[in-house]
Biopython code that builds the backbone (N, CA, C, O; Angstrom):
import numpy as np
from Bio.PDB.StructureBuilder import StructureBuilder

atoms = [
    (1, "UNK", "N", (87.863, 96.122, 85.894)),
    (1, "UNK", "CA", (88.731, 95.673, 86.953)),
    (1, "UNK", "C", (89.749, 96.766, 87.244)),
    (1, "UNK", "O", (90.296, 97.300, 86.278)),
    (2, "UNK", "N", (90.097, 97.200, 88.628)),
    (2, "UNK", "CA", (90.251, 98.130, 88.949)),
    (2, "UNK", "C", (92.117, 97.272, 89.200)),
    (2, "UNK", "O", (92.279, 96.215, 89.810)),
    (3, "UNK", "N", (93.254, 98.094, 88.550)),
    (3, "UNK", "CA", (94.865, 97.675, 88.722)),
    (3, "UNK", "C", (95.322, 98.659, 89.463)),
    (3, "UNK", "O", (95.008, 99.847, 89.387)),
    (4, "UNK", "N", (96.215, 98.057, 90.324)),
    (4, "UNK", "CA", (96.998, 98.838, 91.520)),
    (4, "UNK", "C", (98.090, 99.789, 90.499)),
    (4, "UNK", "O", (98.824, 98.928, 90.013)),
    (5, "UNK", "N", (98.437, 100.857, 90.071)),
    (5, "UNK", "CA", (99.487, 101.183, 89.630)),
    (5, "UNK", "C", (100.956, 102.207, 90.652)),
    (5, "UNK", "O", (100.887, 103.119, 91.476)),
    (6, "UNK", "N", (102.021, 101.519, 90.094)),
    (6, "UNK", "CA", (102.447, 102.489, 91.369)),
    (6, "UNK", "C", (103.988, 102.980, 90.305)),
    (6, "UNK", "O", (104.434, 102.207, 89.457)),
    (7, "UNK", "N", (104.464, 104.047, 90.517)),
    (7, "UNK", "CA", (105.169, 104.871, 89.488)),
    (7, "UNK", "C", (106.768, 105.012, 90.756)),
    (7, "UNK", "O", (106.766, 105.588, 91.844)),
    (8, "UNK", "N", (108.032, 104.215, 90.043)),
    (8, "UNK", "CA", (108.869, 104.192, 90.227)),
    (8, "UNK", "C", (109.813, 104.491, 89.262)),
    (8, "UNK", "O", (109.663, 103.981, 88.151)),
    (9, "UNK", "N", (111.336, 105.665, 89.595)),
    (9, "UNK", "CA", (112.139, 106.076, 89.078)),
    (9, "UNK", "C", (111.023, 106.311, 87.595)),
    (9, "UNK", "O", (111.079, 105.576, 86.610)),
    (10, "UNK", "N", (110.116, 107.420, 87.732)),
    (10, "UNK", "CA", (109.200, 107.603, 86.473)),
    (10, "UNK", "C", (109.194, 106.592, 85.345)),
    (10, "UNK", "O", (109.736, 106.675, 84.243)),
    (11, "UNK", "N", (108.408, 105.547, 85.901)),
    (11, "UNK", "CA", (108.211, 104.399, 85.143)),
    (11, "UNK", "C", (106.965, 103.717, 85.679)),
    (11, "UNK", "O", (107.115, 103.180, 86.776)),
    (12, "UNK", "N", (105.866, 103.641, 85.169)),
    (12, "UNK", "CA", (104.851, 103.024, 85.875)),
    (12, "UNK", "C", (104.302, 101.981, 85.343)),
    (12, "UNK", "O", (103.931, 101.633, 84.223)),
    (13, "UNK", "N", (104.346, 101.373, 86.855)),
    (13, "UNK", "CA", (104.444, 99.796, 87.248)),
    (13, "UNK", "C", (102.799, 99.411, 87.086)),
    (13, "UNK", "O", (102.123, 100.251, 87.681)),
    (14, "UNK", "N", (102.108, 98.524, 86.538)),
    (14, "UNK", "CA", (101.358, 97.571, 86.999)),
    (14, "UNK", "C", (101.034, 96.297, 87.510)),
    (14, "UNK", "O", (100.923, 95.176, 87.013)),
    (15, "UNK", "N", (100.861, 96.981, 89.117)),
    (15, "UNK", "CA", (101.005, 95.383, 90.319)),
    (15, "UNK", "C", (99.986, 94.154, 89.327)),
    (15, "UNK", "O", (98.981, 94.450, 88.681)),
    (16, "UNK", "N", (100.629, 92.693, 89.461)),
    (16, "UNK", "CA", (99.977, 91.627, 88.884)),
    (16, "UNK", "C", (100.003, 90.566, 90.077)),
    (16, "UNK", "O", (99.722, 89.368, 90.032)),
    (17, "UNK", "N", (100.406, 91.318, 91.122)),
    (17, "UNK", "CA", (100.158, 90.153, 92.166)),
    (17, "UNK", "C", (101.188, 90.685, 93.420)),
    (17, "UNK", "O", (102.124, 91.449, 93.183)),
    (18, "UNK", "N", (100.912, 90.221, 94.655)),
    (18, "UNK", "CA", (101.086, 90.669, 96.032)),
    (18, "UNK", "C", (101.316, 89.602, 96.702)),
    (18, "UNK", "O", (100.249, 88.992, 96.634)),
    (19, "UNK", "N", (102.279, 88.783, 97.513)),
    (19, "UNK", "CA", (102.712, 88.034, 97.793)),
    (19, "UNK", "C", (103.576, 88.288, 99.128)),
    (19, "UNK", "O", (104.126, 89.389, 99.095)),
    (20, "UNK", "N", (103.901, 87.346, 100.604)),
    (20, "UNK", "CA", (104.624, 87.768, 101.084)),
    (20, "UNK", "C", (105.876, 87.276, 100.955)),
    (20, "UNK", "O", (106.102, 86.127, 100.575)),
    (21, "UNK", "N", (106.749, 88.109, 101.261)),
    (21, "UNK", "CA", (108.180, 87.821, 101.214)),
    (21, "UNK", "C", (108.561, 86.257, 102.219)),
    (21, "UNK", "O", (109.585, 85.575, 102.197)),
    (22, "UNK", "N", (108.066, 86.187, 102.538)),
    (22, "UNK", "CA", (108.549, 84.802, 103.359)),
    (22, "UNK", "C", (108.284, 83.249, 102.682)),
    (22, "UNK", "O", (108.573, 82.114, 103.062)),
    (23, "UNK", "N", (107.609, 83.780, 101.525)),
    (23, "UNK", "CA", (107.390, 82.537, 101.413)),
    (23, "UNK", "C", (108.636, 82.152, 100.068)),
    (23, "UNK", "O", (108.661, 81.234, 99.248)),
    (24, "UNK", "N", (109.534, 83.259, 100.304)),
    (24, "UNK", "CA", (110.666, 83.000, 99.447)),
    (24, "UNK", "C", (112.084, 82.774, 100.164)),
    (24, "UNK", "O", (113.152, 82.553, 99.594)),
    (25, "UNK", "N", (111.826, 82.892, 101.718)),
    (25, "UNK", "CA", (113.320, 82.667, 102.421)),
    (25, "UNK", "C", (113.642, 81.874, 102.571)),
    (25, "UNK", "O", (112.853, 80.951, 102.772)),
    (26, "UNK", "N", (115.074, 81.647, 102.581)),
    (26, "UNK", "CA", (115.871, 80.398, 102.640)),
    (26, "UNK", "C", (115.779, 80.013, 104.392)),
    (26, "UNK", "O", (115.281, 80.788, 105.208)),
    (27, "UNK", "N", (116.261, 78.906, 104.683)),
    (27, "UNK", "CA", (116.723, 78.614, 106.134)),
    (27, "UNK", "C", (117.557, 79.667, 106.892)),
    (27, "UNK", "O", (117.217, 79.775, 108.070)),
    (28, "UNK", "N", (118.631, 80.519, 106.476)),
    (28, "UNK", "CA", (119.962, 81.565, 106.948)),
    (28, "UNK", "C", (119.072, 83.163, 106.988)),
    (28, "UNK", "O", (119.354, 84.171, 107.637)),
    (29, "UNK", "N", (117.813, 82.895, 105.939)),
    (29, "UNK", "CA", (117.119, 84.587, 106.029)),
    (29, "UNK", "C", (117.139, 84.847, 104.758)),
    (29, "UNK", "O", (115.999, 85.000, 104.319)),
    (30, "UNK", "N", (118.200, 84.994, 103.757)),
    (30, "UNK", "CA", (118.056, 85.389, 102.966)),
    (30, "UNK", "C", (116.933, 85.172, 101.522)),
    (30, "UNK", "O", (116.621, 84.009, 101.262)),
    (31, "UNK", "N", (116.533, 85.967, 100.895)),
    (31, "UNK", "CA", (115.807, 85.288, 99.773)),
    (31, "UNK", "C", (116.102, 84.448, 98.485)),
    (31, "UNK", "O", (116.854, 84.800, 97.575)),
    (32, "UNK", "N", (115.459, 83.394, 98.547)),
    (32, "UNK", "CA", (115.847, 82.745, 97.354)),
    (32, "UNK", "C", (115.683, 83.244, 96.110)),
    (32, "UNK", "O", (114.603, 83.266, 95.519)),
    (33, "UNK", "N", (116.802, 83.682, 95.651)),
    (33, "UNK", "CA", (116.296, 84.716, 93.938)),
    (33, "UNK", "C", (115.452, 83.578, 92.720)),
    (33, "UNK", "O", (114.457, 83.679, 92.003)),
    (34, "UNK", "N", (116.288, 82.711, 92.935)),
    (34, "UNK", "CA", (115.275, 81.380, 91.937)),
    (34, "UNK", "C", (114.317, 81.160, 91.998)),
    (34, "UNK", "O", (113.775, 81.480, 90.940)),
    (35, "UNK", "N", (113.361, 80.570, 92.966)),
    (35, "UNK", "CA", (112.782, 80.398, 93.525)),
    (35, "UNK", "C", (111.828, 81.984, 93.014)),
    (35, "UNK", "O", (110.862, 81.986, 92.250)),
    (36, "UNK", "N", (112.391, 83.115, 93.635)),
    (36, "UNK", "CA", (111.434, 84.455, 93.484)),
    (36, "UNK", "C", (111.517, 84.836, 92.019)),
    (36, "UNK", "O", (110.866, 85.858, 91.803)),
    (37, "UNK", "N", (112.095, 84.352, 90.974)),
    (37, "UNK", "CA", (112.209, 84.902, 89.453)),
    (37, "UNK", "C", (110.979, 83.851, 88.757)),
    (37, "UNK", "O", (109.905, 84.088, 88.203)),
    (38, "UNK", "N", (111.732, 82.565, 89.092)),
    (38, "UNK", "CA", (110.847, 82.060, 88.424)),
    (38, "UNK", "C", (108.868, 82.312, 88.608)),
    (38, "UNK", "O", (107.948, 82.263, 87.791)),
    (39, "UNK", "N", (108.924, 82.546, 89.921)),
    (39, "UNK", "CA", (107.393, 83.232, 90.235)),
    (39, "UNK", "C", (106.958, 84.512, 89.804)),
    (39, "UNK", "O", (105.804, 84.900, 89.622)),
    (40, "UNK", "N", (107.996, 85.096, 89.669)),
    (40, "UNK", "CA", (108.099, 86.242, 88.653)),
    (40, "UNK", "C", (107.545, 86.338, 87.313)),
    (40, "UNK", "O", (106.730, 87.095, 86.786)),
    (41, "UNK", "N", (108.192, 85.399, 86.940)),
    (41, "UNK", "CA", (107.982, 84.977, 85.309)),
    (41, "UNK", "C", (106.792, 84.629, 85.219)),
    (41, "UNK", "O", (106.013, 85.331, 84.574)),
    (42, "UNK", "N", (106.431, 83.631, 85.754)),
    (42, "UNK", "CA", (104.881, 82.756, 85.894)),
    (42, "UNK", "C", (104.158, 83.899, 86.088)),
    (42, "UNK", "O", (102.974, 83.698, 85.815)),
    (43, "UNK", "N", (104.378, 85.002, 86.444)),
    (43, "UNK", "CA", (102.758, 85.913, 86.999)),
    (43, "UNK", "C", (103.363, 86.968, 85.593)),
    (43, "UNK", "O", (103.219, 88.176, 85.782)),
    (44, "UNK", "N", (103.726, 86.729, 84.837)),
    (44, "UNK", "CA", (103.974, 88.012, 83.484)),
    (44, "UNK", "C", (104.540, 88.992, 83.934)),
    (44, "UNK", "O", (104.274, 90.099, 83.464)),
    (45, "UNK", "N", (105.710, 88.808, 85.224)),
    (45, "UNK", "CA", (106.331, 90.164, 85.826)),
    (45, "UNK", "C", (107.627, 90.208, 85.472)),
    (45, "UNK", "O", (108.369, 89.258, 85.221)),
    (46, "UNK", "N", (107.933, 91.709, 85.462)),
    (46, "UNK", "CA", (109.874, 91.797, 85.041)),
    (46, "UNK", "C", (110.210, 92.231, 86.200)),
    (46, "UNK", "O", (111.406, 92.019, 86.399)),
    (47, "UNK", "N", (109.547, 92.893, 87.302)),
    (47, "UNK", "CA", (110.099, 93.909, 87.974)),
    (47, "UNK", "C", (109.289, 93.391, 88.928)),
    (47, "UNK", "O", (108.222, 92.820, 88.701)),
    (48, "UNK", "N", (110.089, 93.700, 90.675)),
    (48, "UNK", "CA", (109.674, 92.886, 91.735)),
    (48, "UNK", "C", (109.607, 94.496, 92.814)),
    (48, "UNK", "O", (110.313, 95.322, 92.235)),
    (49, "UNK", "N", (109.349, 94.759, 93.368)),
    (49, "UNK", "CA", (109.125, 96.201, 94.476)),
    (49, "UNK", "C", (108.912, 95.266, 95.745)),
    (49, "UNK", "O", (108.648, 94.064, 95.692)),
    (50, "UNK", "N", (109.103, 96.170, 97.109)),
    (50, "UNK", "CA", (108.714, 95.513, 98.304)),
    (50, "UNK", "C", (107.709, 96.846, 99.188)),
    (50, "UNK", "O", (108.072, 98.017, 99.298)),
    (51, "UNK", "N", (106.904, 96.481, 99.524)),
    (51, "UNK", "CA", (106.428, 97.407, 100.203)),
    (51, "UNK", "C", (105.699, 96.751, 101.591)),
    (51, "UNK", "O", (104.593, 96.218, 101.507)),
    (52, "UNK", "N", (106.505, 96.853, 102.998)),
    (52, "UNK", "CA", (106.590, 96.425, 104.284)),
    (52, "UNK", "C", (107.008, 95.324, 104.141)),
    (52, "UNK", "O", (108.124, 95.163, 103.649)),
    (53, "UNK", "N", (106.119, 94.110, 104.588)),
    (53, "UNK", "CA", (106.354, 92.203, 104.042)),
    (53, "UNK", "C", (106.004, 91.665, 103.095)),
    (53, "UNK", "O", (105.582, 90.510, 103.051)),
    (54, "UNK", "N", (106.129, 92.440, 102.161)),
    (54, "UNK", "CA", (104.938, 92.044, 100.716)),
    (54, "UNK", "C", (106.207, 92.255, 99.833)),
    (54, "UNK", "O", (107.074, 93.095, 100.077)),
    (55, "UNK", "N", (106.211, 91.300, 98.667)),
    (55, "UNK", "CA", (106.565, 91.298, 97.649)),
    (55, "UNK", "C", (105.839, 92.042, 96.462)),
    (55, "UNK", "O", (105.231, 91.184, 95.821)),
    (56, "UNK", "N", (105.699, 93.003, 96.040)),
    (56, "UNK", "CA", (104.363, 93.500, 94.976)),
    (56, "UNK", "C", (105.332, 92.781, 93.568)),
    (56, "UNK", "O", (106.523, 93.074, 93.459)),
    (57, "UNK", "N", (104.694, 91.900, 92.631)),
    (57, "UNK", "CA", (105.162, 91.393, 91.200)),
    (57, "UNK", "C", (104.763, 92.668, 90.766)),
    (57, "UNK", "O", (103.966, 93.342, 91.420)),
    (58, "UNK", "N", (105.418, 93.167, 89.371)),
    (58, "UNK", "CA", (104.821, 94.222, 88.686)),
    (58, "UNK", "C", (105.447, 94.436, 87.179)),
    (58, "UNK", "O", (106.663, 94.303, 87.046)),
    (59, "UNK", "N", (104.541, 94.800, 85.920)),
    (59, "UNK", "CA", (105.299, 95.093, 85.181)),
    (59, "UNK", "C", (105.630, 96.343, 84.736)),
    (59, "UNK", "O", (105.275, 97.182, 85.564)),
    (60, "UNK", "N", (106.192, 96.853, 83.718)),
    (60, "UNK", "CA", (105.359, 98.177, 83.378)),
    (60, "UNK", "C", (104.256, 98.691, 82.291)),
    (60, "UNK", "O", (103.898, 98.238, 81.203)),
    (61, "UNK", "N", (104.048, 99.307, 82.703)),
    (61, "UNK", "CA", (102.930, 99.858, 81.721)),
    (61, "UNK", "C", (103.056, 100.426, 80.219)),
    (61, "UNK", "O", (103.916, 101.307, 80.194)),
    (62, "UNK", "N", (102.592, 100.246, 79.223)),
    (62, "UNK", "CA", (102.924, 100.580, 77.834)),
    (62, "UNK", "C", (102.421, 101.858, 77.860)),
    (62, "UNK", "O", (101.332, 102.036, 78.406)),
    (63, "UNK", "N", (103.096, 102.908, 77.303)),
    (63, "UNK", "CA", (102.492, 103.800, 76.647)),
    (63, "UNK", "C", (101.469, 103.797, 75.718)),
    (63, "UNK", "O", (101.614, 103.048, 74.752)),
    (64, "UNK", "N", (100.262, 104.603, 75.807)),
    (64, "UNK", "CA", (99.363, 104.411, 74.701)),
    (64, "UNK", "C", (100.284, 105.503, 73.519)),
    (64, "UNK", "O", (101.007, 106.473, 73.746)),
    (65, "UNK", "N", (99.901, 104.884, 72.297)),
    (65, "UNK", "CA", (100.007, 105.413, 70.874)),
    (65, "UNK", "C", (98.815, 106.016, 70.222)),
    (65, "UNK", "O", (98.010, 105.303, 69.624)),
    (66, "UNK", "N", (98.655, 107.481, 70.328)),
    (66, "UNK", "CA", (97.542, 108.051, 69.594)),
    (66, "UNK", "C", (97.539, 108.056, 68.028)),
    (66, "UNK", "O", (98.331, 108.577, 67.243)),
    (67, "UNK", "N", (96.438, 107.340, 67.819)),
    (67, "UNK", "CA", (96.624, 107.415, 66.052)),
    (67, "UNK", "C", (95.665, 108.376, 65.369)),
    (67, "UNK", "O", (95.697, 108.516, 64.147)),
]
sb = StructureBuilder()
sb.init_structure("model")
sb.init_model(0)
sb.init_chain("A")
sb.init_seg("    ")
for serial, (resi, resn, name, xyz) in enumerate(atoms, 1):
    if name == "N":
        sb.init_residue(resn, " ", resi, " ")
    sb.init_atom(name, np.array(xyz, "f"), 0.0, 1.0, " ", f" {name:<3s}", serial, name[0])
structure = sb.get_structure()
């Protein structure tokens, strides 16, 4: 299975899900952070990116340990 990875402030992210931003706005526009954490959490994500209308969930990636 092929993972989207995308490398921010040299830290690389693996996308766990793609979502649009709207389906987190309040009535006034703004986004509901509750609402967007807790969906966060549920998909195994710490870290949220936006790229156009998309929400990308993402975590980061572990370093491998050569033994």
């Amino acid at each position: 299975m092929n993972k989207e990875l995308i490398t921010r402030d040299e830290i690389v992210y693996e996308v766990v899900d793609i979502i649009n931003y709207n389906h987190f706005k309040n009535s006034d526009g703004s986004i509901n952070q509750q609402v967007l954490g807790k969906y966060v959490h549920d998909r195994d994500g710490n870290r949220v990116l936006q790229r156009d209308d998309k929400f990308l969930i993402c975590k980061p990636v572990e370093e491998a340990t050569i033994l």
